[in-house]
N, C-alpha and C positions, 0 to 999 in steps of 0.2 A: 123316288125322284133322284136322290144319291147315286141310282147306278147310268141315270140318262147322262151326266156329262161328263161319266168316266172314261166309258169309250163307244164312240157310236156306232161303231163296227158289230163290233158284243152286243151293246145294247137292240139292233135292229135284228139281230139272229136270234137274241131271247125272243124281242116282242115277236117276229116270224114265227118263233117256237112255240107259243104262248096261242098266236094268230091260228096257227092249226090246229091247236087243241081246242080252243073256243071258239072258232070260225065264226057258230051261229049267235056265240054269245058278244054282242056290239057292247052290249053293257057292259059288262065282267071287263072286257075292254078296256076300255074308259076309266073304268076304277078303277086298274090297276096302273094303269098310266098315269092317272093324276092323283090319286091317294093310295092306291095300291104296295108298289116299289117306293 
């Protein structure tokens, strides 16, 4: 969570980053988004 209001620019190129590695995984997702980072 720490790195979501750092910078949103960064932050939306990781989750993108993150989006294509786990495409299929919606969960993994999720967690990482809200308990994950």
């Amino acid at each position: 969570i720490g790195m979501q209001p750092q910078t949103p620019t960064e932050k939306k190129g990781t989750l993108k980053n993150r989006r294509g590695g786990k495409g299929e995984r919606r969960e993994g997702e999720k967690e990482e988004r809200g308990g994950g980072d």
